[in-house]
N, C-alpha and C positions, 0 to 999 in steps of 0.2 A: 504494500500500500504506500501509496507518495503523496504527500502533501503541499507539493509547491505550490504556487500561484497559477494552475493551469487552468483553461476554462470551463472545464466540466464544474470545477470544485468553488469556481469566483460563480457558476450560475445558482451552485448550490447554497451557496452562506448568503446570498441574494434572495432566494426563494426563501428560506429557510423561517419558518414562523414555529410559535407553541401551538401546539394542535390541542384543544383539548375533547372534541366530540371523532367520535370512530366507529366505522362501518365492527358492528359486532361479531366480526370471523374471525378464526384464526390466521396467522401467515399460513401463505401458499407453501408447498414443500422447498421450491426453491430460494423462498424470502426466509424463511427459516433459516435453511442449511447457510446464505450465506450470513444471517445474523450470529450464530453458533462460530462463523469462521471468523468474523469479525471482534467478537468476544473474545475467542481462545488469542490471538492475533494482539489485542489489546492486552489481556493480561498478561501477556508475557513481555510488552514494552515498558521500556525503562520511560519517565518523564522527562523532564527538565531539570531535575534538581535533581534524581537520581533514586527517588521508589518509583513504588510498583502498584496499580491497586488490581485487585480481584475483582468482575464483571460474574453479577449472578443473575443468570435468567430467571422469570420467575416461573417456566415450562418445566423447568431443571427441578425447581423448587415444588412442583406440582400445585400452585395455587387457585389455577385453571379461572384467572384474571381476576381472582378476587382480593386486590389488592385495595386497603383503605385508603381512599382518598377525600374523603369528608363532599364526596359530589363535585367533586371539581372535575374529575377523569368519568367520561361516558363510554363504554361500548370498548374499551381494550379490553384484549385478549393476553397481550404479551407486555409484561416489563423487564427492565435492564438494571441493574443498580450496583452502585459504587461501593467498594469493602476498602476502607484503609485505615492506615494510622493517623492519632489529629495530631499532627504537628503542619509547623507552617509550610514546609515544603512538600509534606505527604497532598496538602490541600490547592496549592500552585498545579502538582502532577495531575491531580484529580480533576480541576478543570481542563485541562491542558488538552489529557488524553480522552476524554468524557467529549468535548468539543468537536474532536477528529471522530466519533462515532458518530455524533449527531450529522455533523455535516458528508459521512459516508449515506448513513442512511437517508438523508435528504437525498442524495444524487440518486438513492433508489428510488426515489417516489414512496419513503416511507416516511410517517408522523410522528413526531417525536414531544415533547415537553418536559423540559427540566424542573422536578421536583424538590425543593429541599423542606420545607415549612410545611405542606398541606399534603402528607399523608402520615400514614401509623405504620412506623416505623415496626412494632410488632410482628402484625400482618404478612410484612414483606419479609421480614427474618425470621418468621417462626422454623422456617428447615435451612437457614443458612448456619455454615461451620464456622463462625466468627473466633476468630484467636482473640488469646485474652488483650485487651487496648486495642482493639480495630472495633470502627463504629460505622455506622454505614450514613455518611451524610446525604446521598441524591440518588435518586431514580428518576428512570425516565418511562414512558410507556413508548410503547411502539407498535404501528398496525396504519391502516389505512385508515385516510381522515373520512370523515363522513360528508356525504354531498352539501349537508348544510349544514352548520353550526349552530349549537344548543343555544337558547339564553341561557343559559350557566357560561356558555363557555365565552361568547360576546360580553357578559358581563365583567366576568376574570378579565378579559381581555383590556376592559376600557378603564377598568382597578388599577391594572398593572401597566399601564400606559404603555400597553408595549408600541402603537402605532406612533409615539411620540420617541425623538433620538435630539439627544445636545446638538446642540453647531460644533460645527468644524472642529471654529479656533478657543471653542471652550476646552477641547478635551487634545486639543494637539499643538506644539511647541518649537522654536525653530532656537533652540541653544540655552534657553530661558523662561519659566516659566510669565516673564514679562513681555517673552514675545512671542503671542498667540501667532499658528500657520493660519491667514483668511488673505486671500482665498486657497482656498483646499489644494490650488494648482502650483504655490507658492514649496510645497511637498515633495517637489519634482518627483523622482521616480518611485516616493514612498507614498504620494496619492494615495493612489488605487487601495496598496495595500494597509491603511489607516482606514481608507472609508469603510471596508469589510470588519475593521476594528470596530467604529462607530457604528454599524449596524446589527454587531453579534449580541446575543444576550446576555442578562444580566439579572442578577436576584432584585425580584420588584424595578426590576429596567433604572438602576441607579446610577449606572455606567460609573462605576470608582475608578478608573484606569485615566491616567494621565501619561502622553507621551512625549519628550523631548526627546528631538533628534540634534545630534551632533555631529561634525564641528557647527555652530551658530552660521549661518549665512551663507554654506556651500549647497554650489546649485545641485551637487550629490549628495549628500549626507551620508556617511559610513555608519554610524549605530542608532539604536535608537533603546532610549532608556525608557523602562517603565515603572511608573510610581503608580501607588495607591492614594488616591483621596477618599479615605473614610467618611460617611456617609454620618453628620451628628444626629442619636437619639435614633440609628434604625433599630429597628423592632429584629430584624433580622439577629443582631448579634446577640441574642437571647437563646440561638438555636443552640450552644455549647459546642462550636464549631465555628471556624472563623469561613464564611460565608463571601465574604466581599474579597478574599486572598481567594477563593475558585473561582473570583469573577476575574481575576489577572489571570490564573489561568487559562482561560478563554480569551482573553486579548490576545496569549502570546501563541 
């Protein structure tokens, strides 16, 4: 699996929405076999910072989609979720590599939505083999979206603003965080790949991820640094898991 900046993968993080209403079937045999290869595939990659997490289906698990989501999840058959350790780097990896599934299975024409807050964490581990300090912060459901979306899910949707994204030069930097990149073209050839930054997801769409690229004022920029701006009084950091560190994960 490769993750460049090819087109398949730029049409995918484009398309790519929370799904939360789904056609009530199971995957097809071969939407399966390659979710199973996708999983085995993921668990055995190394992150960014150098763990690992475990991907537990929940067919594996035999929960035969009964996973608790407090009504927010309609009509899945199939979930995915994350096993690891909470430390700050174990949670970095976790978005990281969690991000590169979602946007595989977008390119399949499958629906996805990341979970951290609104399911029962129970539910979903009552037949996982959790080692002692591994906690399962996210899942995701996966299956085909449904022709039309729920009011529950239109609701979620308009809650969590997901159709709303920062500008540009709120959330991107040209050596300083006193010099916002606007317009976005001003990025040269880190454009493109910032704007797929500013349009990926984010718990409650908070977008914490701040980017300076450097050296300051080259029309190519060689790195680009990524900071966290913490989010004051979210509700989210309640979860006992640092939630807005998987949202850098998903930036990088």
């Amino acid at each position: 699996m490769t993750m460049g900046l090819n087109s398949e993968l730029v049409t995918a993080i484009r398309a790519r929405r929370s799904v939360r209403s789904y056609r009530n079937e199971p995957l097809s045999p071969d939407d399966e076999s390659f979710l199973r290869a996708l999983v085995d595939e993921l668990s055995e990659a190394e992150g960014p910072s150098g763990t690992r997490l475990r991907l537990l289906l929940s067919t594996e698990l035999e929960l035969s989609g009964k996973v608790g989501t407090y009504g927010v999840i309609m009509g899945a058959r199939s979930y995915v979720g994350a096993v690891t350790t909470n430390t700050p780097g174990s949670m970095l990896d976790l978005g990281y590599l969690f991000e590169r599934m979602v946007i595989e299975l977008t390119a399949r024409g499958l629906g996805t939505c990341w979970l951290g807050g609104t399911f029962d964490r129970k539910s979903f581990a009552a037949g996982a083999d959790h080692a002692q300090g591994e906690i399962l912060p996210i899942i995701t459901p996966v299956g085909y979206p449904a022709e039309r979306s729920g009011l529950q899910d239109r609701f979620m949707r308009t809650m969590a603003g997901s159709d709303r994204r920062k500008p540009f030069g709120e959330l991107f930097f040209d050596g300083s965080f006193d010099r916002p990149h606007a317009p976005p073209a001003a990025a040269g050839p880190w454009a493109k790949a910032l704007e797929l930054v500013r349009i990926g997801p984010s718990a409650s769409n908070k977008q914490p991820w701040r980017v300076v690229l450097a050296p300051a004022g080259a029309a190519s920029p060689t790195a680009a640094h990524i900071y966290l701006a913490r989010t004051p009084g979210y509700i989210g950091t309640k979860l006992g898991f640092d939630i807005q560190r998987i949202d850098i994960g998903i930036a990088m």
